[in-house]
Structure formats: structure tokens, C-alpha cells
Backbone of each chain as ProteinMPNN parsed JSONL, in Angstrom:
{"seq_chain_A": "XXXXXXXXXXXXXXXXXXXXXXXXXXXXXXXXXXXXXXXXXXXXXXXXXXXXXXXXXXXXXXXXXXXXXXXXXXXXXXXXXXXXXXXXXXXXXXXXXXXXXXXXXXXXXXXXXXXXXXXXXXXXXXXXXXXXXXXX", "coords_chain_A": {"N_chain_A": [[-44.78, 2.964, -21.771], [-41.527, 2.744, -19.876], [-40.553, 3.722, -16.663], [-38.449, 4.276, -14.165], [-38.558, 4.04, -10.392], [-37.121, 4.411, -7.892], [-37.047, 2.929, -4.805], [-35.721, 0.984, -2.577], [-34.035, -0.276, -3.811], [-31.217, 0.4, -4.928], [-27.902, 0.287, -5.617], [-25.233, 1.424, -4.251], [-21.508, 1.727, -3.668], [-18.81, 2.623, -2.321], [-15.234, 2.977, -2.801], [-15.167, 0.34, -2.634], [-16.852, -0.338, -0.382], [-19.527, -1.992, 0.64], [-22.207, 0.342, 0.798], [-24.955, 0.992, 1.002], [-27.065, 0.442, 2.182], [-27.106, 2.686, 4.052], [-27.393, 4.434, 2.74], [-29.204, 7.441, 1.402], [-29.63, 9.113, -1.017], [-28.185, 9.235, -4.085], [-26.637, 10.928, -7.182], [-25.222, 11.091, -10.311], [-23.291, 13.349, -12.107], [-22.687, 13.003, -15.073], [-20.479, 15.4, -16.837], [-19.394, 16.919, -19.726], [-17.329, 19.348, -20.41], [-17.995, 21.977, -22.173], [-16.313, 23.735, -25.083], [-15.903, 27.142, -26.768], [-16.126, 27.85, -30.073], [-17.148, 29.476, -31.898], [-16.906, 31.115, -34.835], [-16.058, 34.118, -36.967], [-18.496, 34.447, -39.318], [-20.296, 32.919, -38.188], [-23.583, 32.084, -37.801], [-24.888, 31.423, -35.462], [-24.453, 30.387, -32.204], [-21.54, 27.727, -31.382], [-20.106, 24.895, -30.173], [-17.096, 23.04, -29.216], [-16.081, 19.352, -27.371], [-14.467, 19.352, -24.283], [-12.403, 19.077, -21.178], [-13.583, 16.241, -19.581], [-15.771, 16.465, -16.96], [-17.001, 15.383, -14.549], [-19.166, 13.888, -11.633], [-20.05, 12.551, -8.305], [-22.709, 12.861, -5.933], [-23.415, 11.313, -2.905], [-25.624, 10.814, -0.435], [-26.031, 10.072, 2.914], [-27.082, 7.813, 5.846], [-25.001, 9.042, 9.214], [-22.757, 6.967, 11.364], [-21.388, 6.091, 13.562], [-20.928, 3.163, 14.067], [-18.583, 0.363, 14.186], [-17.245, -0.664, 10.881], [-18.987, 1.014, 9.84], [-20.465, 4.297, 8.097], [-18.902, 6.205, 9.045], [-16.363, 5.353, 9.483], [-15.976, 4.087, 6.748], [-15.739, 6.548, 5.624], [-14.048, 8.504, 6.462], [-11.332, 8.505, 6.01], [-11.047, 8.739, 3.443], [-10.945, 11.086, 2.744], [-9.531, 13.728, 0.836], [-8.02, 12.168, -0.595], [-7.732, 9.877, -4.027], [-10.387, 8.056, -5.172], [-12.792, 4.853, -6.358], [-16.219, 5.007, -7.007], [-19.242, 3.184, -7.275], [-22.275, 2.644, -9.012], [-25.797, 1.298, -9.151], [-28.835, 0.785, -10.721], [-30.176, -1.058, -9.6], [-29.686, -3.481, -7.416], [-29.24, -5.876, -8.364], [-27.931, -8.247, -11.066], [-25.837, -6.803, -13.102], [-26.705, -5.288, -15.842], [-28.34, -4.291, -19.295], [-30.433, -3.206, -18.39], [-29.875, -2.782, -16.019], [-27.662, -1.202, -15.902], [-23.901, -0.563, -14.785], [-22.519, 2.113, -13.459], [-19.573, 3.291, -12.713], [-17.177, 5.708, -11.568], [-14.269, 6.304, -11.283], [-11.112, 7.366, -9.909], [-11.998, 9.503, -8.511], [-11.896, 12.554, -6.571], [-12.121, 12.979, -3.292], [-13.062, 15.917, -1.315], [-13.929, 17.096, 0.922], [-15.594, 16.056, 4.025], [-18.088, 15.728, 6.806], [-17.529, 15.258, 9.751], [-19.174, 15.524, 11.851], [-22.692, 16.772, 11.63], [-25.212, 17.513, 12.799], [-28.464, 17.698, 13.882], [-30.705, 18.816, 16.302], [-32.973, 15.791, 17.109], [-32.97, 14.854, 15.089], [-31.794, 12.187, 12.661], [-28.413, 12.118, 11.685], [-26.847, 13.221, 8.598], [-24.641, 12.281, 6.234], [-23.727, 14.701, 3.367], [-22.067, 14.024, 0.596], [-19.601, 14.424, -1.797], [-18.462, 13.5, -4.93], [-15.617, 14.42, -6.675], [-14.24, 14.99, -10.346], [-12.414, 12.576, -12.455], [-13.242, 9.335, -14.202], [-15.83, 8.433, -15.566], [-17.68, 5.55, -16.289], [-19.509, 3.157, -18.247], [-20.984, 0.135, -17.805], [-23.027, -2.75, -18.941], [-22.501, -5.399, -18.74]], "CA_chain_A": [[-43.634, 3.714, -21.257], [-41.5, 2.37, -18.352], [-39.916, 4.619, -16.044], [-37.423, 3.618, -12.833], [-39.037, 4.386, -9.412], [-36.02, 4.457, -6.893], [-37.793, 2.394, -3.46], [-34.708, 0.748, -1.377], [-32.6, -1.325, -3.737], [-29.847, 0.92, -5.464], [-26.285, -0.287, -5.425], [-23.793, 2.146, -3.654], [-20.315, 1.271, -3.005], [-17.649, 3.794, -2.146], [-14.0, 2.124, -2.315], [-15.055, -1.256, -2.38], [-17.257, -0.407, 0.861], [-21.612, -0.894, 0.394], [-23.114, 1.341, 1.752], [-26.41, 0.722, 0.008], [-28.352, 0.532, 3.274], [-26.898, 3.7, 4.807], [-27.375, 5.943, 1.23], [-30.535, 7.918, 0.676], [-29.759, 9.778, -2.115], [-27.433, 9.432, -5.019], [-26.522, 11.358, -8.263], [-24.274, 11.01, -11.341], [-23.871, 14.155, -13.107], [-21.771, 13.16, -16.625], [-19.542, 16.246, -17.814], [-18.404, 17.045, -20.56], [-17.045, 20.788, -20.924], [-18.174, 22.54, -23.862], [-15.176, 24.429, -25.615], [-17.012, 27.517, -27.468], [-15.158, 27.975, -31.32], [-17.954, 29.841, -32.816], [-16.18, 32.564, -35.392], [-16.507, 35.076, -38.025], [-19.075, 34.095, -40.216], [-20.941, 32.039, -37.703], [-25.06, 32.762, -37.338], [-25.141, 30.837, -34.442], [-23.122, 29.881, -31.483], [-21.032, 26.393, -31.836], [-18.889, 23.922, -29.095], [-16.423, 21.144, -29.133], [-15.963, 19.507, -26.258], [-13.575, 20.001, -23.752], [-12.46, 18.049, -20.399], [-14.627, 15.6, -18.506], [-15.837, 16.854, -15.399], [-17.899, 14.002, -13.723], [-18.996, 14.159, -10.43], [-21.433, 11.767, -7.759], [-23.01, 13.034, -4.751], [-24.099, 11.126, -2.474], [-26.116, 11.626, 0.755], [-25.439, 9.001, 3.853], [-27.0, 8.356, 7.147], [-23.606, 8.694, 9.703], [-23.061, 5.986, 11.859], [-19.724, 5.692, 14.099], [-20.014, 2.19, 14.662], [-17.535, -0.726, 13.332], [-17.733, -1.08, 9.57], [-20.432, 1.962, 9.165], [-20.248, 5.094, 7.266], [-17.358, 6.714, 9.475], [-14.365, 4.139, 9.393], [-15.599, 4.04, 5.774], [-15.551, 6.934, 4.253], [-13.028, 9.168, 7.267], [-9.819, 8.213, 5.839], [-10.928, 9.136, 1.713], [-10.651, 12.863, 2.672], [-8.104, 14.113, 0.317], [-7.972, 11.144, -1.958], [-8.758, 9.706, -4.512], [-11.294, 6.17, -4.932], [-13.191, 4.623, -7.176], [-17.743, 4.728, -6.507], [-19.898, 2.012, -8.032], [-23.483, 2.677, -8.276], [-26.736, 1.174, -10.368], [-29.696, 1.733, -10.279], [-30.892, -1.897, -8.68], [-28.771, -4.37, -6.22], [-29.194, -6.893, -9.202], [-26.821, -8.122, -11.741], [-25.119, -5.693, -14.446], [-27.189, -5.491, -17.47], [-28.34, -3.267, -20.32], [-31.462, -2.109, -17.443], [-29.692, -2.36, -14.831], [-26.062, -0.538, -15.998], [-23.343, -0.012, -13.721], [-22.081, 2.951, -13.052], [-18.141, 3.644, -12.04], [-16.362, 7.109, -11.337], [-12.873, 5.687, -11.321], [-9.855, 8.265, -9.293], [-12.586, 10.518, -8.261], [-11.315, 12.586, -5.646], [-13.236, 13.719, -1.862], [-12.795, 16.861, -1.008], [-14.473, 17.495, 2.189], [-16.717, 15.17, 4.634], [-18.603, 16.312, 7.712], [-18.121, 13.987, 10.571], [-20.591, 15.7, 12.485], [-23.998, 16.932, 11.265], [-26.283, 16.837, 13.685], [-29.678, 18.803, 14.355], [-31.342, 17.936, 17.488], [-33.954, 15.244, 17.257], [-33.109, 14.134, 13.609], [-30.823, 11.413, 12.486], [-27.284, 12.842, 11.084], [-26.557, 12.479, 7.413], [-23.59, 13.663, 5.945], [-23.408, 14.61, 2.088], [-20.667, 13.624, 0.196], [-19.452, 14.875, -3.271], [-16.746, 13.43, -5.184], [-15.294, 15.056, -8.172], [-12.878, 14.736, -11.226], [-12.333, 11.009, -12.731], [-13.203, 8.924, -15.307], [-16.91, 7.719, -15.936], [-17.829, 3.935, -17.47], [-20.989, 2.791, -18.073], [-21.383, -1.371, -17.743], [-24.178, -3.417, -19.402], [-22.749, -6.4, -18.867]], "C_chain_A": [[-43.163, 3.073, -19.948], [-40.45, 3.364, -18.106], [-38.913, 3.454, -14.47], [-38.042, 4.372, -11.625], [-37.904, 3.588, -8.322], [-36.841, 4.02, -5.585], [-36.483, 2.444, -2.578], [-33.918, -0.162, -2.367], [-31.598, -0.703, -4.569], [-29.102, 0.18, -4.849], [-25.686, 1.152, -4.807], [-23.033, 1.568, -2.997], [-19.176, 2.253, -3.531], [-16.574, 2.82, -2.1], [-14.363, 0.767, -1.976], [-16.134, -1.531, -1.475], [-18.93, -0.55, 0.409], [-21.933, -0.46, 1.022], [-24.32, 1.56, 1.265], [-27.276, 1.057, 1.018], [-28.166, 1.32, 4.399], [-27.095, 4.918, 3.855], [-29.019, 6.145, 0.916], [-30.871, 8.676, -0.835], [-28.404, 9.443, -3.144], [-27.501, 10.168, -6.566], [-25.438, 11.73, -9.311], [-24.365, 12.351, -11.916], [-21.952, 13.731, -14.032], [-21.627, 14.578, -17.249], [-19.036, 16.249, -18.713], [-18.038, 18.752, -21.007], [-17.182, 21.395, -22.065], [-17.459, 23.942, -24.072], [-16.449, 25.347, -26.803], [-15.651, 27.54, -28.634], [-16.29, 28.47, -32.345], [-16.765, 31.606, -33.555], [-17.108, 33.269, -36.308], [-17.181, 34.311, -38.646], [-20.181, 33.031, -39.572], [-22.542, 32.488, -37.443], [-25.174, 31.914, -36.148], [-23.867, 30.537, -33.767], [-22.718, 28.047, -31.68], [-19.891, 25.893, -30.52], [-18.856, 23.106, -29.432], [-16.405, 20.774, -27.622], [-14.53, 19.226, -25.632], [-13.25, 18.484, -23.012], [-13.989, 17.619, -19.887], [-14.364, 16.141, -17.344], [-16.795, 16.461, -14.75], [-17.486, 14.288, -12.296], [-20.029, 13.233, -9.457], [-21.618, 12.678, -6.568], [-23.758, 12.31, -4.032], [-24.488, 11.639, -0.532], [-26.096, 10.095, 1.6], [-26.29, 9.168, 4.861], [-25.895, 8.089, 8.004], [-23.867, 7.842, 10.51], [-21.422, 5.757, 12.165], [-19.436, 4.243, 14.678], [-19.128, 1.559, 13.861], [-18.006, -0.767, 12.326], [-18.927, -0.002, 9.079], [-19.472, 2.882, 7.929], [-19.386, 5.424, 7.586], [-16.529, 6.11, 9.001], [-14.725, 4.156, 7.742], [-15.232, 4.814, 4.659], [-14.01, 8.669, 5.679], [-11.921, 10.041, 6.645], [-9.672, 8.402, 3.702], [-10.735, 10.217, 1.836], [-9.421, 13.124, 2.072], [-7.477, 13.659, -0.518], [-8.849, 10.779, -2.645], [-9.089, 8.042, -4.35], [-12.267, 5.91, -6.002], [-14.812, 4.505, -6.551], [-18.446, 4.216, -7.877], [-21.51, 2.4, -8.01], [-24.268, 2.367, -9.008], [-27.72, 1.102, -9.638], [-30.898, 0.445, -9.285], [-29.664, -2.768, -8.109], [-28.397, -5.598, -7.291], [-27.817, -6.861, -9.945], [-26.966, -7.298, -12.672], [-26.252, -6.164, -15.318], [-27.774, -4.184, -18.122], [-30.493, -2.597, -19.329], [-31.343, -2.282, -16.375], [-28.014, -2.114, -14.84], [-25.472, -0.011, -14.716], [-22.633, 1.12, -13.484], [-21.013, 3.855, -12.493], [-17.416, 4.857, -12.382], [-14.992, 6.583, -10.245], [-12.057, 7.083, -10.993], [-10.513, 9.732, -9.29], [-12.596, 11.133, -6.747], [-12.39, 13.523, -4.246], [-12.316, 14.688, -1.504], [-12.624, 17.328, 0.618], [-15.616, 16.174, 2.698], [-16.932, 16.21, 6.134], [-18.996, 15.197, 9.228], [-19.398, 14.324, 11.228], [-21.544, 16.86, 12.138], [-25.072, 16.256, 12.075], [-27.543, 17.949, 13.863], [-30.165, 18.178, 15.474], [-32.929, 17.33, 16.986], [-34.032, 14.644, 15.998], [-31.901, 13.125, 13.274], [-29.719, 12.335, 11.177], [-27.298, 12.085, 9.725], [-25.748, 13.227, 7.031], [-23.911, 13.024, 3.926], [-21.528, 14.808, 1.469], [-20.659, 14.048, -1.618], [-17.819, 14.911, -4.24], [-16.528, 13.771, -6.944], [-14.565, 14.325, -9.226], [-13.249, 13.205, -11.62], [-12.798, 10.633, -13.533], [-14.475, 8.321, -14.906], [-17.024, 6.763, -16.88], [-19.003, 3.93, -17.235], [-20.607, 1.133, -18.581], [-23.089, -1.793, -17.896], [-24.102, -4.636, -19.039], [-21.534, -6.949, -17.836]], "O_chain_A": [[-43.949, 2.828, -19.033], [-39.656, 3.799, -18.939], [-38.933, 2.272, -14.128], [-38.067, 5.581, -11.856], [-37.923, 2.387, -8.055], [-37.472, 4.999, -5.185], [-36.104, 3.451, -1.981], [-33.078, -0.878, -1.82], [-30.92, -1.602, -5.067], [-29.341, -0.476, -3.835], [-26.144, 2.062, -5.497], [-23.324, 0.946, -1.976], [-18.794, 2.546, -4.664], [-16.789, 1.803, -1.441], [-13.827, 0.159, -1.049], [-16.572, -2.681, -1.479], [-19.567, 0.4, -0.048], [-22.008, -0.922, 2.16], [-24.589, 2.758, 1.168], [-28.179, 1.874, 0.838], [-28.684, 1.077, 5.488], [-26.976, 6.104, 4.16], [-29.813, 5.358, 0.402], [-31.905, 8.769, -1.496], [-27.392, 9.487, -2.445], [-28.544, 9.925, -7.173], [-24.774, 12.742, -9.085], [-25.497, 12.666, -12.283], [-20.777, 13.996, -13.778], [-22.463, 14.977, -18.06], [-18.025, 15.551, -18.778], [-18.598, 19.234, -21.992], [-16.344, 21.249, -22.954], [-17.78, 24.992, -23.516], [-17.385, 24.837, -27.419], [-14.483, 27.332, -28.305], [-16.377, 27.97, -33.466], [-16.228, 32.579, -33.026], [-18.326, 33.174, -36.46], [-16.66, 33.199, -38.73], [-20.878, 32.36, -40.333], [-22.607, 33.469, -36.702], [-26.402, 31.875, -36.082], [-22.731, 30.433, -34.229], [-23.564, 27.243, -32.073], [-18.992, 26.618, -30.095], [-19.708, 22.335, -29.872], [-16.64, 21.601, -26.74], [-13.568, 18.919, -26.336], [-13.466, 17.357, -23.457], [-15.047, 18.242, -19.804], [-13.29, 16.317, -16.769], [-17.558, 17.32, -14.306], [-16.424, 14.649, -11.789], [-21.121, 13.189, -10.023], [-20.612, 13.285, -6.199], [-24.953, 12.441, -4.296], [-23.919, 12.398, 0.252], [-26.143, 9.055, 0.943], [-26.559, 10.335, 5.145], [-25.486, 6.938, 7.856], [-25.064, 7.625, 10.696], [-20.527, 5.403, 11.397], [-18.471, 3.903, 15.362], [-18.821, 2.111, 12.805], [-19.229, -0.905, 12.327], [-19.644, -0.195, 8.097], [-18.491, 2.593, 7.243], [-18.486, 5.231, 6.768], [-15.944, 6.448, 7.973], [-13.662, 4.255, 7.129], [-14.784, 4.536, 3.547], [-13.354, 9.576, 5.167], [-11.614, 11.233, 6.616], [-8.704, 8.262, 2.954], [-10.18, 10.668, 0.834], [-8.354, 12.836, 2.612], [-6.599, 14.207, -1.184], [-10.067, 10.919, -2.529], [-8.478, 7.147, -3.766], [-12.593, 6.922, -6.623], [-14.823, 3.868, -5.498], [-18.322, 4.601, -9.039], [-22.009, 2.453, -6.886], [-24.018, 2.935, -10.072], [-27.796, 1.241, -8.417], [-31.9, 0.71, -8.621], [-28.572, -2.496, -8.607], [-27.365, -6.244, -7.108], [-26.893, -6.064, -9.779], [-28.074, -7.001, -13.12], [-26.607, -7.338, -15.42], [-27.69, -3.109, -17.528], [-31.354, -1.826, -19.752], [-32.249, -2.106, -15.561], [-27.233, -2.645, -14.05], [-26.031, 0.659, -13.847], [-21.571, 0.638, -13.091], [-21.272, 4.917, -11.928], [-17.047, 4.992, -13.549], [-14.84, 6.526, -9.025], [-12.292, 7.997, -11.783], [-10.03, 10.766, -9.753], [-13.119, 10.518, -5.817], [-13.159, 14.47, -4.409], [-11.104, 14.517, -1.376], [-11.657, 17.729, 1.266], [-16.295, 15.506, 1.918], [-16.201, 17.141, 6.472], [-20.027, 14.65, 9.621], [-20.43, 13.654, 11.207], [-21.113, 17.984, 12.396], [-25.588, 15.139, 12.098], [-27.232, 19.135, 13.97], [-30.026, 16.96, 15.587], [-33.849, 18.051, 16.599], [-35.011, 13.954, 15.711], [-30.864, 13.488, 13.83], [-30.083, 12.945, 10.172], [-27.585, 10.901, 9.548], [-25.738, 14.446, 7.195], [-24.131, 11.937, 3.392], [-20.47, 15.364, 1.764], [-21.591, 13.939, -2.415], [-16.812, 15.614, -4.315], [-17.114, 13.44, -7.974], [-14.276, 13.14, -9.06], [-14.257, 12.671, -11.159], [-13.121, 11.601, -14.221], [-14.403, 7.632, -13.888], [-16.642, 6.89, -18.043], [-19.589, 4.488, -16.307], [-20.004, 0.946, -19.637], [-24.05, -1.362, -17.259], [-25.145, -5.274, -18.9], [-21.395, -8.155, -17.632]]}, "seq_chain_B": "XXXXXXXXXXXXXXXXXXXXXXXXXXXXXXXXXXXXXXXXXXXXXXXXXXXXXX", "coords_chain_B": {"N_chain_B": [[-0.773, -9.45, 0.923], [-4.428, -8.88, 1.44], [-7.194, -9.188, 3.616], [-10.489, -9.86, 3.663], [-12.609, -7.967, 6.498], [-14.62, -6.603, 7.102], [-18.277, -7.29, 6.543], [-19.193, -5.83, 4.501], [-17.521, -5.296, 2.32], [-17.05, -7.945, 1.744], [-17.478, -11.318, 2.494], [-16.108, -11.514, 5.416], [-13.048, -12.482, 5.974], [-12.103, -13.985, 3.777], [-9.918, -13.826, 1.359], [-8.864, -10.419, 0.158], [-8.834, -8.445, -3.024], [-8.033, -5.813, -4.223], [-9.694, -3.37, -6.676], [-8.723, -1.791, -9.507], [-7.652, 1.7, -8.642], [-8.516, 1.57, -6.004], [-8.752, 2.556, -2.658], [-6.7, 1.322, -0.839], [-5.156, 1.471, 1.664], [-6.962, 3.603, 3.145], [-8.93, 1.814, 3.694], [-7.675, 0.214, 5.124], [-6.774, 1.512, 7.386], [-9.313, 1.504, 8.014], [-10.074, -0.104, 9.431], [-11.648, -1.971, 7.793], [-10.59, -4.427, 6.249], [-7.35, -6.305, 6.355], [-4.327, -6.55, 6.816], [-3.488, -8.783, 7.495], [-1.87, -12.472, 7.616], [-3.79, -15.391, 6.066], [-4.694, -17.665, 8.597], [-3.012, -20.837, 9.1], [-3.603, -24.432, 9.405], [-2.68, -25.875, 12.393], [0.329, -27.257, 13.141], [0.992, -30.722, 14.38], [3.657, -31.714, 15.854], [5.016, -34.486, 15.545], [6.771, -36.07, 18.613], [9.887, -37.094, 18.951], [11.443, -40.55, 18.485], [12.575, -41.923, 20.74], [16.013, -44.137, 20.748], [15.997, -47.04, 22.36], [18.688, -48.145, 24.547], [20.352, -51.335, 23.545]], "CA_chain_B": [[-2.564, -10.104, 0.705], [-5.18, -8.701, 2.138], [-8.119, -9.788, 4.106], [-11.722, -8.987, 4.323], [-12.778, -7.787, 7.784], [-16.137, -5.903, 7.195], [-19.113, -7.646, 5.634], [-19.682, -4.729, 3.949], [-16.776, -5.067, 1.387], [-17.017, -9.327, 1.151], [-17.142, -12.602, 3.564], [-14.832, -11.775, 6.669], [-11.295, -14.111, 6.394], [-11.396, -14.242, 2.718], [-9.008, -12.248, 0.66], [-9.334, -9.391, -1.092], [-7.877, -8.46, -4.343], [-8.717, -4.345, -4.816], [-9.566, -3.337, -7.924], [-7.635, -0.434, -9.894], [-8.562, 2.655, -7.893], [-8.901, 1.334, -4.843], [-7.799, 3.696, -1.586], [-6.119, 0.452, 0.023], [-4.531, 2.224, 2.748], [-8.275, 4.074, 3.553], [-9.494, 0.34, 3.998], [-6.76, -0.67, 6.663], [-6.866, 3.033, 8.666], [-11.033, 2.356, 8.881], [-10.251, -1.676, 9.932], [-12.413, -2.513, 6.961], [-9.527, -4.72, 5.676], [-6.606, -6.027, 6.9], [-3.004, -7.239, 6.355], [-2.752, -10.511, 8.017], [-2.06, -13.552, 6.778], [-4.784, -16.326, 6.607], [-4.482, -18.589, 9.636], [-2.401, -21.713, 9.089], [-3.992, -25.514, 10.516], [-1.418, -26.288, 13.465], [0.603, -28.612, 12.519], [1.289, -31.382, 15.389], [5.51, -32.137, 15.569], [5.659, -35.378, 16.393], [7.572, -36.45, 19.401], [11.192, -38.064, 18.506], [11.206, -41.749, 19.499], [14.256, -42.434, 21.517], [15.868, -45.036, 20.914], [16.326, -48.128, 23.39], [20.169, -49.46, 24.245], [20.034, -52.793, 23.745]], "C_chain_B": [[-2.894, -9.025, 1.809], [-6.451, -9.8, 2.397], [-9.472, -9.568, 4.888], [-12.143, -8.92, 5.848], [-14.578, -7.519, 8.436], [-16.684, -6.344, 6.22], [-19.58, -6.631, 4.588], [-19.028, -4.654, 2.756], [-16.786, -7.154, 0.69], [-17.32, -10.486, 2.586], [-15.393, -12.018, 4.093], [-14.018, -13.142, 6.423], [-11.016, -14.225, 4.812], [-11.112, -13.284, 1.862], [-9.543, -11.609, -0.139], [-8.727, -8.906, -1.989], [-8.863, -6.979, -4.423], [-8.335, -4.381, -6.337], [-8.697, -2.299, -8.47], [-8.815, 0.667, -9.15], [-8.541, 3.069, -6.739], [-7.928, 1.818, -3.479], [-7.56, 2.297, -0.702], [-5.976, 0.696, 1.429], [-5.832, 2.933, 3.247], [-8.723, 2.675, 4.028], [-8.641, -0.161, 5.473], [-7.009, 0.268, 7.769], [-8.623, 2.105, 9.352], [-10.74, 0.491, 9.647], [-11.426, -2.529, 9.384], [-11.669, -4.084, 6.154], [-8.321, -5.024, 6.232], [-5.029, -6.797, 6.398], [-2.539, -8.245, 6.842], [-2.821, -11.783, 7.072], [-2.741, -14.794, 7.162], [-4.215, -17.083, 7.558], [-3.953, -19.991, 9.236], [-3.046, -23.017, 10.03], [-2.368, -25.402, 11.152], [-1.457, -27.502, 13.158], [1.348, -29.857, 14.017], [2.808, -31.956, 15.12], [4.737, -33.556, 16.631], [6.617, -36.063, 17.061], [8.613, -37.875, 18.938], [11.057, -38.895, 19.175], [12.281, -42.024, 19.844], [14.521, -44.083, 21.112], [16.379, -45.576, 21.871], [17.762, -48.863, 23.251], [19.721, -50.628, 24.271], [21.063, -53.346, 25.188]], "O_chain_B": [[-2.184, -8.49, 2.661], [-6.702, -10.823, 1.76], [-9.669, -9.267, 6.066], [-11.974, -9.977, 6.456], [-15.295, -7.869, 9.374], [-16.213, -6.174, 5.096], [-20.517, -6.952, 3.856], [-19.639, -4.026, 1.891], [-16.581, -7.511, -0.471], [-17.284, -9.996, 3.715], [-14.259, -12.035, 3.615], [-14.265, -14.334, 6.606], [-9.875, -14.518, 4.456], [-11.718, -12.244, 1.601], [-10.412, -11.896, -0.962], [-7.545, -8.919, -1.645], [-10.078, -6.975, -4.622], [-7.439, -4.914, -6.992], [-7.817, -1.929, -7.693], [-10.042, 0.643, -9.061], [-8.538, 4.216, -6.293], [-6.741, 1.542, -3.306], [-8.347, 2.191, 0.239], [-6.667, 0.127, 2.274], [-5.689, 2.727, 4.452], [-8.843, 2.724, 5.252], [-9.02, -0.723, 6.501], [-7.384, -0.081, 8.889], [-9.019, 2.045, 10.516], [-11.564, 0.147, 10.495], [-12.044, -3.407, 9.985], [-12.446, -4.761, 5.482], [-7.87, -4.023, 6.79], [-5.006, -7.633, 5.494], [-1.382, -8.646, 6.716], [-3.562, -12.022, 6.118], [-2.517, -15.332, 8.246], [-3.006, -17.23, 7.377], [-4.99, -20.542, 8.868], [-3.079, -22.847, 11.249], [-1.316, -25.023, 10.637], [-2.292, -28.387, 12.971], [2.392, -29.442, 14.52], [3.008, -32.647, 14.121], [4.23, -33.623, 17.751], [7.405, -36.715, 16.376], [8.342, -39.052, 18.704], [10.666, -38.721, 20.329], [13.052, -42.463, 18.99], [13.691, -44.993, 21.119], [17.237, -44.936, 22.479], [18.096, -49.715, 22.427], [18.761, -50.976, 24.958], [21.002, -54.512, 25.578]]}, "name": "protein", "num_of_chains": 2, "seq": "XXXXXXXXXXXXXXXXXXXXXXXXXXXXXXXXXXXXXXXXXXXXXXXXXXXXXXXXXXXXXXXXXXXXXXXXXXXXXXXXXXXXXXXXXXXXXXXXXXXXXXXXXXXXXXXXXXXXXXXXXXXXXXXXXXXXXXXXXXXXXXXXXXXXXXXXXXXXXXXXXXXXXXXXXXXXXXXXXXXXXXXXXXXXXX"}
């Protein structure tokens, strides 16, 4: 059996931007809405499906200098962008697929998150958009 | 054109071509990116030679 043990080399890139070595956490969740159409005569319940409703979250540490997390992710509030993410730094392939949530739009960001004595991380959660999966 | 700024998106100075998607305008606001155009060698005019009355 092999399994994937997440250390330090995921891919994340927001808008073009990596942020690989400012991201602690990431997560894909693939939607698909399930439409119910169970009727008369049915012994059980039954769904088609509906819209996609794909979504990533990821988690950041902040960082206001040049080129960090701020300036990169600030100015997505409200739009939309495309996030890239697999599951090693390596090239594309069928075990290490890439991951794209294409005109998925940010809602909200948190410039500041701070507790005293801990390093700030802001979570991020972008909705809506179109999921691909790359092998190659 | 654009032109990478922040190692973070490619090698600083050489262009960038966004893909479909891509919040362009988010890239220039953060100064990740920018709209100039590559730097040109200077080109030396050389000095008109007068000519001599005979």
C-alpha cells in the first residue's frame, strides 16, 4: 500500500504567485451538487447531479514584505483567479496530478490575524470555478 | 507585455504571458508584475563628419 505523507514540498500557486513556502495547509474539496428526483414508486432515495461547487482553502503564514503573501493575495479580494496546487513541487504526472480551480472567486481575506506571541496566518477560501485534474 | 518582477511568479526582467484566469491587474496593484517595456541596448549616434572646404 502507498500512501502520500505531506512534509514541505506541495505546490501552491495563487494567480500565478508561489506561495509554496508561506502555505501550511491546503484543501481541494470537488463538488458536485446532488439534484434529488426520487418519485412515486421509488424504494429508495435517488440523485442526478447538479452544479459544480468546488472550493480550495488554503492556510498562509502573512508576511507584509515585497513579493510575500500581502501584495499577493490583497488585491484578489472580490475577484476572481485561477489556484494551482499538487501534491509535490515535481513535474505533472499521473502521481503527482495537478490540480487547477480556474475563475474561482475570494471572498474575504484577513490582513491582520494576529495573537500575541504566535506568527499570523491568514486562511483563505476560494469558491465557485471550474476544477481540472492534470497527469501530464 | 508584461514583466516579471517577483521571483515568486518567474525570473525578474523576463516576460510574462498570464494564463487564462489570471487577475492581471491584482499582479501590477501588488508590484508582482509590471508594465514596462524590456530595456533597449543604447544605441551610440554617431557624430556627423563635417566636411572640410577645400
Amino acid at each position: 500500500m502507498s500512501t502520500s505523507v505531506y512534509l514541505s514540498n506541495p505546490s501552491v500557486t495563487i494567480n500565478s504567485v508561489d506561495l509554496s513556502n508561506q502555505c501550511t495547509a491546503a484543501t481541494i474539496t470537488y463538488t458536485v451538487e446532488a439534484l434529488e428526483n426520487t418519485a412515486f414508486g421509488s424504494t429508495a432515495r435517488t440523485y442526478t447531479s447538479g452544479l459544480a461547487n468546488n472550493s480550495i482553502t488554503v492556510t498562509l503564514y502573512q508576511s507584509y514584505a515585497a513579493a510575500e503573501t500581502e501584495v499577493s493575495v490583497y488585491n484578489l479580494v472580490g475577484t476572481t483567479t485561477s489556484i494551482v496546487i499538487k501534491p509535490s513541487s515535481g513535474a505533472v504526472s499521473a502521481t503527482n496530478p495537478s490540480y487547477t480551480l480556474a475563475t474561482a472567486y475570494l471572498e474575504s481575506h484577513t490582513p491582520i490575524n494576529a495573537s500575541l506571541g504566535e506568527l499570523s496566518t491568514i486562511d483563505l477560501t476560494f469558491t465557485g470555478g471550474t476544477l481540472t485534474k492534470a497527469t501530464s | 507585455m508584461y514583466i516579471i518582477v517577483s521571483p515568486r511568479i518567474g525570473t525578474p526582467g523576463d516576460k510574462f504571458e498570464p494564463a487564462d484566469g489570471i487577475n492581471v491587474q491584482a499582479l501590477i496593484d501588488g508590484g508582482l508584475i509590471s508594465t514596462d517595456k524590456p530595456k533597449k541596448s543604447s544605441k551610440v549616434k554617431e557624430e556627423p563628419v563635417e566636411e572640410q572646404p577645400q
